[in-house]
N, C-alpha and C positions, 0 to 999 in steps of 0.2 A: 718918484713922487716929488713934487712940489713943494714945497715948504712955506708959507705963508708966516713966519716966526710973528712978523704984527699983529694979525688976528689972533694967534694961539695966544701970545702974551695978552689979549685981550679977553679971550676969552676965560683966561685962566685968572686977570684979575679979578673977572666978575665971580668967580667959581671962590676968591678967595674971600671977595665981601658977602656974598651968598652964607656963605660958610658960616663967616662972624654973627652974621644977622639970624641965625639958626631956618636959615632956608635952604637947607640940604637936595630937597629935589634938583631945585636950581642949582644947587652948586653940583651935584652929580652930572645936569645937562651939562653945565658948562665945562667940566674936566675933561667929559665925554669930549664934545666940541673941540677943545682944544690940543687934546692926543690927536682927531680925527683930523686936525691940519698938520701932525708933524710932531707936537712937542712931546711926545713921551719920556717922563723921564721919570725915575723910583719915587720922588716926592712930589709929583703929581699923582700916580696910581695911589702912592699912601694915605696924602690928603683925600681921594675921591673913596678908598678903602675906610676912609673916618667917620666918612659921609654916610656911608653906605652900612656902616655897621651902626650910628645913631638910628636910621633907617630900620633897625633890625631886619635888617639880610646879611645874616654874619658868612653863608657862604660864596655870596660877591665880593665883601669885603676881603675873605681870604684868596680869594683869586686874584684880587689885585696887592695883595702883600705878597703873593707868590711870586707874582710878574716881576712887581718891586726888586724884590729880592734877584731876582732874574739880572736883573739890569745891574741893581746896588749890594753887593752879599751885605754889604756896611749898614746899611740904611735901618737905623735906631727905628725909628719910626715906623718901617715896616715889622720890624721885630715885636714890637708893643701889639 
């Protein structure tokens, strides 16, 4: 796989002004988006896990703290 790291860091800034703006959908697309070019990493899944539990789907939310965890045992934020 390919790695596109410019779009993913793009798409992950929108996912992180999305966020701030309390437009979670969008920021859920966009984290989506930018794992789906490559960047996965614990504090992506946990920010889109943030998103996703404001969202009330707290069982997506735990699937991506689970992942997190996967990746990060450390990751505070997936722990919360």
């Amino acid at each position: 796989m390919c790695v596109d790291w410019e779009q993913a860091q793009d798409a992950k800034d929108k996912a992180n002004e999305a966020k701030a703006n309390g437009n979670f959908d969008l920021a859920v697309e966009m984290f989506t988006k930018s794992m789906e070019l490559g960047s996965v990493g614990a504090m992506t899944l946990a920010n889109r896990a943030d998103c996703l539990l404001k969202m009330k789907r707290p069982l997506a939310a735990i699937a991506d703290c689970d992942e997190a965890l996967k990746i990060n045992p450390d990751s505070a934020k997936a722990l919360r």
